[in-house]
C-alpha positions as CSV (number, residue, x, y, z in Angstrom):
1,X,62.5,-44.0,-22.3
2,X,64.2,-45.4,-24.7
3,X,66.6,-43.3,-27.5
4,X,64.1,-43.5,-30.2
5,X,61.1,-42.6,-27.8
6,X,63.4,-39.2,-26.9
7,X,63.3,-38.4,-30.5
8,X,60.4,-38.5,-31.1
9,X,59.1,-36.5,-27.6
10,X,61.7,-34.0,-28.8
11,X,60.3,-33.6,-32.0
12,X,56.8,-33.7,-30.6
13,X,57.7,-31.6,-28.3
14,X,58.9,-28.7,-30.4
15,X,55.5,-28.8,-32.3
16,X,53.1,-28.1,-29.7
17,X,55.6,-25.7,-27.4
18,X,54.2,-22.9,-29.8
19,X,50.8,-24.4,-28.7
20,X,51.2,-23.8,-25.5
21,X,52.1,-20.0,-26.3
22,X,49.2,-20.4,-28.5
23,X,46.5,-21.6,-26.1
24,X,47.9,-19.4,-23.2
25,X,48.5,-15.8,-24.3
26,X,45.1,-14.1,-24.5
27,X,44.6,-15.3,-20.8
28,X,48.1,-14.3,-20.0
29,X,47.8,-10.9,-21.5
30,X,44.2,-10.9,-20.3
31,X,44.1,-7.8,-17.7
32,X,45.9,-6.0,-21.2
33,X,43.2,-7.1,-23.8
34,X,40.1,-6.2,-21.6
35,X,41.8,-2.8,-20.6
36,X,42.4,-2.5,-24.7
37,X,38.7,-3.6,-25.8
38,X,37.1,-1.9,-23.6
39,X,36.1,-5.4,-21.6
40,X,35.0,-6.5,-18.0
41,X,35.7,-9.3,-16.3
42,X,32.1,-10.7,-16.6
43,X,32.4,-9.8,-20.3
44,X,35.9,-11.7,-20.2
45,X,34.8,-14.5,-18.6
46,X,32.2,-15.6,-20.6
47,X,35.0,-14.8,-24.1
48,X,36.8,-17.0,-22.6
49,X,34.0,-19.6,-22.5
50,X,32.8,-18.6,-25.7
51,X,36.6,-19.1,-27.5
52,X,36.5,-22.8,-25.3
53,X,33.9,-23.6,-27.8
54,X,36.5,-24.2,-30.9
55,X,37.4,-27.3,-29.0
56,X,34.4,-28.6,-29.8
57,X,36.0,-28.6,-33.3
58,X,37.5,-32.4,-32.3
59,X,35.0,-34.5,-32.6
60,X,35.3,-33.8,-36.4
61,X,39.1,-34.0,-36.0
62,X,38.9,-36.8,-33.9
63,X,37.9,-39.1,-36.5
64,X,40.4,-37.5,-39.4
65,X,43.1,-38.7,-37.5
66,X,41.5,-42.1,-37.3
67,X,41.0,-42.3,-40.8
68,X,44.3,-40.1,-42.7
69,X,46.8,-40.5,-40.0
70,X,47.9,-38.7,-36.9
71,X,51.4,-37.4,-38.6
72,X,49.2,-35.5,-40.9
73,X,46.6,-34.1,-39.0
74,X,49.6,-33.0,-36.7
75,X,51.4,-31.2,-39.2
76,X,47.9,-29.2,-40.9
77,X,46.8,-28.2,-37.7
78,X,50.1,-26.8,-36.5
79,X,49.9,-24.5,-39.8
80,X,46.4,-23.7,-39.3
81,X,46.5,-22.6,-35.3
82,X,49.9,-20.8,-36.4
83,X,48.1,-18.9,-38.9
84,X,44.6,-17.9,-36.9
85,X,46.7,-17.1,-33.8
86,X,48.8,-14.8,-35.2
87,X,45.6,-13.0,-37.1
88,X,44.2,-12.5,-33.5
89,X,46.4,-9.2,-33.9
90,X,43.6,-7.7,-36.3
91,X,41.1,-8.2,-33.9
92,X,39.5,-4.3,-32.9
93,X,36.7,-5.4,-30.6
94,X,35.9,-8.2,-28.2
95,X,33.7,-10.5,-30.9
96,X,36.8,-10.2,-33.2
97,X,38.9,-11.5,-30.6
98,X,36.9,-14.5,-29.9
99,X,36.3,-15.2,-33.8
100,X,39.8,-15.3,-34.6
101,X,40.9,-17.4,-31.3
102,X,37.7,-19.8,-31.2
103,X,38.8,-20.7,-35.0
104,X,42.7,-21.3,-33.6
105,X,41.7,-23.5,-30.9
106,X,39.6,-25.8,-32.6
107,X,43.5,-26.5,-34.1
108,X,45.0,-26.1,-31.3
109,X,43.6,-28.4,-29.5
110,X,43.9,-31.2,-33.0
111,X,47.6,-30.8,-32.8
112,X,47.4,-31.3,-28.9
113,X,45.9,-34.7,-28.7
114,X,47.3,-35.8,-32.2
115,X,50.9,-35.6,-30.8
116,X,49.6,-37.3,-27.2
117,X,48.3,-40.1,-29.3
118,X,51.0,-40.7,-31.6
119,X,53.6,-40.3,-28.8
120,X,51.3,-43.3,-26.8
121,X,50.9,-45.2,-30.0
122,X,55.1,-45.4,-30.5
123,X,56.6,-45.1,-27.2
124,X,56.9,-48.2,-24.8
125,X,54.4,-49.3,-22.4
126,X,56.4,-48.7,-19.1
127,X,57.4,-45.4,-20.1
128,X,53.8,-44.0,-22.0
129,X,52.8,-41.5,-19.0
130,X,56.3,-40.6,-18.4
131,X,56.4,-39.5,-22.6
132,X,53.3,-37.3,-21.6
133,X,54.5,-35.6,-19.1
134,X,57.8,-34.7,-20.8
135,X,55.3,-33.5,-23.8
136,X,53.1,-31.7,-21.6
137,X,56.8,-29.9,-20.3
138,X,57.4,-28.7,-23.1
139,X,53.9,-27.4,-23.7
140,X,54.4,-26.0,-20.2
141,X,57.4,-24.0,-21.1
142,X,55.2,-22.7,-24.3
143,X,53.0,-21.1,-21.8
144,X,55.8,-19.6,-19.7
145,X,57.2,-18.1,-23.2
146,X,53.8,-15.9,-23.4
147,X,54.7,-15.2,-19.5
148,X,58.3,-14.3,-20.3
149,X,56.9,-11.7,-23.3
150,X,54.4,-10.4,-21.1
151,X,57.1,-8.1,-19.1
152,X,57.3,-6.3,-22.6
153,X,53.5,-5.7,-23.5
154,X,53.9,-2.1,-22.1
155,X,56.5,-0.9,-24.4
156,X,56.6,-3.1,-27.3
157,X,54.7,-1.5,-30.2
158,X,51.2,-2.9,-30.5
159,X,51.3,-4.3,-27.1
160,X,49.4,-7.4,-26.8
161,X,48.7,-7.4,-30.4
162,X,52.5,-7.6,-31.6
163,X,52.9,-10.8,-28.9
164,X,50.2,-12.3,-31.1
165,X,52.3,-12.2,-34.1
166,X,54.7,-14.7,-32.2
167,X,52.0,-17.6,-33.1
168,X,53.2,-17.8,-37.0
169,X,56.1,-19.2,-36.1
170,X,54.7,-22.8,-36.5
171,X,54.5,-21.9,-39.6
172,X,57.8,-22.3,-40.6
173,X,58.4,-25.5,-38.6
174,X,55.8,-27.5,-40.8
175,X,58.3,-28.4,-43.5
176,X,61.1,-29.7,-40.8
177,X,58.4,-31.6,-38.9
178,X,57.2,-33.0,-42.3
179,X,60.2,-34.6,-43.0
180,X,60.9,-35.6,-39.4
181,X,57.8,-37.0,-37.7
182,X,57.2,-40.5,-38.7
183,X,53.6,-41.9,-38.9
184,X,52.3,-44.4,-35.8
185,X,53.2,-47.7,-36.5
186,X,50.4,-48.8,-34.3
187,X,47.6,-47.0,-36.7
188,X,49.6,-48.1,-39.6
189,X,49.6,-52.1,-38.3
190,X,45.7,-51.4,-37.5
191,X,44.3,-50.3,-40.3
192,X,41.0,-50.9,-41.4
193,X,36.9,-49.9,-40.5
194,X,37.5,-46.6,-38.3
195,X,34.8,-45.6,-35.9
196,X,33.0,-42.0,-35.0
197,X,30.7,-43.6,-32.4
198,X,31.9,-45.7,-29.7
199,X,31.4,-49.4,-30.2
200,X,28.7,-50.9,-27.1
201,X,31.3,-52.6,-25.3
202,X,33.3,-49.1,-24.5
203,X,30.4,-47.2,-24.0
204,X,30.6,-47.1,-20.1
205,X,34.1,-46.5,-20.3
206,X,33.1,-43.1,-22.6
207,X,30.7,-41.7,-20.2
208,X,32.8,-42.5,-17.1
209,X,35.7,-41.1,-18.6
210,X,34.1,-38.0,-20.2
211,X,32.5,-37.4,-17.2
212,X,35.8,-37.6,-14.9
213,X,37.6,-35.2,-18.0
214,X,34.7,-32.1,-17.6
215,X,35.2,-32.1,-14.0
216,X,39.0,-32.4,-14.3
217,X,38.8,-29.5,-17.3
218,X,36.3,-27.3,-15.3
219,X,38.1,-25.6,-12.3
220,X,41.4,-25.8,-14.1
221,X,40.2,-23.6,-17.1
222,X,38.7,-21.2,-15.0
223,X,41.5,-21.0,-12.3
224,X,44.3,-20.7,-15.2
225,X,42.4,-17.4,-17.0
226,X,42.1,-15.3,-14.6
227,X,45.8,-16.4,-12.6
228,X,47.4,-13.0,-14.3
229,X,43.5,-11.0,-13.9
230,X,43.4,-11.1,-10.5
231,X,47.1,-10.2,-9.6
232,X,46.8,-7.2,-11.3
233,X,43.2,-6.5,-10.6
234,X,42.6,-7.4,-7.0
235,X,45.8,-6.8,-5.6
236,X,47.7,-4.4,-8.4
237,X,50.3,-6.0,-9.8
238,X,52.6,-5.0,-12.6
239,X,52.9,-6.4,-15.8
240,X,56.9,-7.5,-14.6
241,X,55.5,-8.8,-11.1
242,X,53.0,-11.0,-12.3
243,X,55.6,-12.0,-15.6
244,X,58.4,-12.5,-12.9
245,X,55.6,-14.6,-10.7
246,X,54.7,-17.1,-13.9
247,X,58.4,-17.3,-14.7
248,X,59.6,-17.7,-11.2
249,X,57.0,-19.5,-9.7
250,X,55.7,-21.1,-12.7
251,X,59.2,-23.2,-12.9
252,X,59.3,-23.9,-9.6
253,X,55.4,-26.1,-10.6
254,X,57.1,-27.4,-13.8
255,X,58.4,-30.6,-13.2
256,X,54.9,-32.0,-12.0
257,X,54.4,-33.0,-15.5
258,X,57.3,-34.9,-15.5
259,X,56.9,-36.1,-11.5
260,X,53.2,-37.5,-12.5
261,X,54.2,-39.0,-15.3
262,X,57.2,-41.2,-13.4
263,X,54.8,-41.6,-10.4
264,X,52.0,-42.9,-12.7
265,X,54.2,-45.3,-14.1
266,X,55.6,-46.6,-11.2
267,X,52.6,-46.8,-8.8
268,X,49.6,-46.6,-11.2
269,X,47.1,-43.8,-12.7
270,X,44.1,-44.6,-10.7
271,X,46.0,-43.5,-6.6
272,X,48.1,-40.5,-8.2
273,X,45.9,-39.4,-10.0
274,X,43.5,-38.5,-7.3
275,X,46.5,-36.9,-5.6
276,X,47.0,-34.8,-8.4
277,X,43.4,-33.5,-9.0
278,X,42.8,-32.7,-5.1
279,X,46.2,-31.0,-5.0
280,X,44.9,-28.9,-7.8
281,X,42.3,-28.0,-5.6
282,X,44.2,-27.1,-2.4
283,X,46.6,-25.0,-4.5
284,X,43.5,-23.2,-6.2
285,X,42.5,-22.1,-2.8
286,X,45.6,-21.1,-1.4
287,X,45.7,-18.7,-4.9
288,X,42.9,-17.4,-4.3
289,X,41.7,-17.2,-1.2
290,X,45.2,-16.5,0.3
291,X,46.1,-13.3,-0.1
292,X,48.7,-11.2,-1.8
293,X,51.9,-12.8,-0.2
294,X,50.1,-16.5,-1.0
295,X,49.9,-16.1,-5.0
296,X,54.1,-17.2,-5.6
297,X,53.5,-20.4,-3.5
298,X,49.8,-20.7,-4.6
299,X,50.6,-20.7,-8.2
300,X,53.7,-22.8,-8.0
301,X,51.6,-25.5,-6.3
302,X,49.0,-24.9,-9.3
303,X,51.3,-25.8,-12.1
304,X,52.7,-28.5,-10.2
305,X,49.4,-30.3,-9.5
306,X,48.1,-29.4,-12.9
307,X,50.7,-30.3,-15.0
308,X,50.5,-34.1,-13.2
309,X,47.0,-34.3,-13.3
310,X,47.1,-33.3,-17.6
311,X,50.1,-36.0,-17.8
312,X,47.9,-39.0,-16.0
313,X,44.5,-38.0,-18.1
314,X,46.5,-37.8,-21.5
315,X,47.9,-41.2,-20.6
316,X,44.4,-42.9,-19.8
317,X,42.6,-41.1,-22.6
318,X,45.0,-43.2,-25.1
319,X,44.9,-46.7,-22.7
320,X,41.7,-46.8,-22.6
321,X,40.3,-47.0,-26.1
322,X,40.9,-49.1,-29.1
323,X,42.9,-47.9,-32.0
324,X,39.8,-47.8,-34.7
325,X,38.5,-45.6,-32.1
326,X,41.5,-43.9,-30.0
327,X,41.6,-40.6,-32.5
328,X,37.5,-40.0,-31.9
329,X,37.8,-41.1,-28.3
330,X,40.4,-38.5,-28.1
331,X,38.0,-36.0,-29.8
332,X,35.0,-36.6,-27.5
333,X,37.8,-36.3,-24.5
334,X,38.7,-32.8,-25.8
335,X,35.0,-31.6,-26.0
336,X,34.5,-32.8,-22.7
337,X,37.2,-31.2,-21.5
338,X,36.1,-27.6,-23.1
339,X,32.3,-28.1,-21.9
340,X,33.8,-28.4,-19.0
341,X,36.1,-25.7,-18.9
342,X,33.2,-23.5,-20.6
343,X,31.3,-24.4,-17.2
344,X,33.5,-23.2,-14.9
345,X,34.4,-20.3,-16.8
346,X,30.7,-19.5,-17.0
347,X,30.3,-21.1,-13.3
348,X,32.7,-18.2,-12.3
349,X,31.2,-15.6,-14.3
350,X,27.6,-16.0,-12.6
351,X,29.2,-16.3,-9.2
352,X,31.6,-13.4,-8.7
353,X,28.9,-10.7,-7.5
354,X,27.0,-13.1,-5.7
355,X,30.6,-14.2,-3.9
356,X,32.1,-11.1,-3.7
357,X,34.7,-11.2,-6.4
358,X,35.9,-13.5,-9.1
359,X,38.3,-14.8,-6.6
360,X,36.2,-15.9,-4.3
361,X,34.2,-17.4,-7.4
362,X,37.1,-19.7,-8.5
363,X,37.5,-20.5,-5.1
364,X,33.8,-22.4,-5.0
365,X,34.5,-23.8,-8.6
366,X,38.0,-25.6,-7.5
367,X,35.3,-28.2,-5.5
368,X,35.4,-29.9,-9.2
369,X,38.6,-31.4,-8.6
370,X,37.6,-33.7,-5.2
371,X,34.5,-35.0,-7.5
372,X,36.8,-35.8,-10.5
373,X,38.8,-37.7,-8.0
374,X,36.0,-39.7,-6.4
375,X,34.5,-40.5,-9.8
376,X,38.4,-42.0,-10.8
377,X,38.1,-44.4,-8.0
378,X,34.5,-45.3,-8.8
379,X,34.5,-45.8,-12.6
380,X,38.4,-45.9,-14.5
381,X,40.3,-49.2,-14.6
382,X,44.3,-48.9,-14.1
383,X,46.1,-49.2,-17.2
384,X,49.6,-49.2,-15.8
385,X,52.1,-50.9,-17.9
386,X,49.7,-52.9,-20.0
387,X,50.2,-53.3,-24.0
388,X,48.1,-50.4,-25.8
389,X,45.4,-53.5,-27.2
390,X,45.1,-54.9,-23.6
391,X,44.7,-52.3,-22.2
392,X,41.9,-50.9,-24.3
């Protein structure tokens, strides 16, 4: 990458780090908010499904960002997830929970695919997956934050509630990022007629790629809510062993954001990206199915594998699409993603007595990941190294 694409990651990065503690902590601190609430697992599982429906939100953010600019929409919905986020701390039962986090993620997930656009949008061609990954790094270590504060939740006042609080710090960032984050050149140097439907000549390209995104979404959602639940749960871990086990292990996974995105760069989305989804799967079932001394390597292999498979689909999502359309193709991406998720969430939910536990359960829905790869190889072109409008 070059100096000014660094920047910008940097500054991109910074923003949605407090996503990723954002997105992440209710299912970090999950075993902790069911226990508070009063909550099963079923009744968990399909919260958890239920909050997934605020990413629906994007396919009216989608378009904003087409029409005002994706600096903007950036910087409101960092203020607005920031401020729901941190009111999650009010919630007293499980409705008021998934109220106050189904409204953050509908913002969540706008300043998510707001900074993956506008980082594709200004940063070269040869280096656009490698940009994601070090984005979705950074989003990464968000994530691990929540983990690192979860050793606490036992003897910091309010518990879980307090570590909600953490979410307002966005809030404070707006005014830096403001003056900071420029606007994409590329939507600048495009303006004109903006699009909410697809136009007919992308329209195979939409349902092949939405289709390849649900599948993608689906056992990752569900395997990643319920990676602290069933440590503590099934095999009675602490609240330090399983925080030690997303720090420790969790780093040791971290650089497959940063491996896929080099590797996707180098030798195309289409071949590693199937390795990436599949070795989602094989990690999912080591997690799970293992045993106890199989969750460190387990979920080490499940951040590695995820965090390259999230790199090459935020990559493609922006290839793929025209700029009059790229902010509501990112919007229908999202809500595919989240149906998806929401179907493996609920896929897990309806499975677990029937299976013999919700491990076993996430164990049947990780088969998502070999379809997602066989439908790449079927339907999505490779967009290596071509110019954004070729590409698209």
């Amino acid at each position: 990458m070059t100096g000014a694409d660094r920047r910008l990651v940097a500054l991109l990065g910074g923003a949605i780090f407090f996503e990723g503690y954002g997105r992440s902590l209710v299912t970090v601190a999950l075993a902790y908010v069911g226990s508070d609430l009063g909550a099963s697992s079923d009744a968990l599982s399909y919260a958890l499904a239920a909050i997934t429906l605020g990413s629906l939100g994007v396919l009216a953010l989608g378009p904003i960002a087409d029409r005002v600019g994706r600096r903007r929409l950036l910087l409101a919905s960092l203020a607005l997830f920031g401020l729901f986020g941190g009111g999650t701390a009010l919630a007293g039962s499980l409705a008021g929970l998934v109220a106050w986090q189904l409204a953050a993620r509908v913002f969540l997930e706008g300043a998510l695919f707001t900074a993956a656009v506008l980082a594709a949008e200004e940063t070269s061609p040869a280096s656009r997956a490698a940009a994601q990954g070090a984005l979705g790094t950074m989003n990464a270590l968000g994530a691990g934050f929540a983990a690192v504060l979860l050793a606490a939740v036992e003897v910091v006042p309010g518990g879980w509630r307090a570590l909600c609080l953490v979410s307002l710090v966005p809030l404070a960032l707006v005014p830096f990022l403001r003056r900071r984050v420029p606007e994409s050149r590329h939507w600048l140097a495009h303006r004109g007629p903006r699009l909410t439907l697809p136009p007919a000549a992308w329209r195979g390209r939409v349902a092949a790629t939405l289709v390849v995104v649900a599948l993608a979404m689906s056992y990752d959602v569900a395997a990643f809510a319920f990676a602290t639940y069933v440590p503590v749960e099934r095999h009675g871990w602490s609240a330090p062993e399983v925080s030690a086990m997303f720090i420790g292990a969790g780093a040791l996974g971290l650089p497959g954001w940063s491996v896929g995105g080099m590797l996707a760069d180098r030798y195309g989305r289409r071949p590693i990206g199937v390795i990436f989804l599949v070795g989602l799967t094989a990690a999912e079932l080591v997690f799970f199915l293992g045993g106890r001394l199989a969750l460190w390597p387990g979920f080490a292999a499940m951040v590695f594998f995820q965090g390259g498979k999230m790199t090459i689909i935020r990559a493609w999502a922006a290839e793929l699409f025209p700029t009059s359309f790229r902010g509501a193709a990112a919007g229908w991406l999202t809500a595919a993603g989240a149906l998806g998720g929401m179907s493996g969430l609920a896929a897990a939910g309806a499975l677990a007595g029937p299976a013999g536990g919700i491990h076993a359960a996430l164990a049947l829905v990780s088969v998502a990941g070999v379809l997602a790869a066989a439908a790449v190889l079927a339907w999505l072109p490779e967009t290596r190294g071509i110019d954004l409008g070729e590409s698209a």
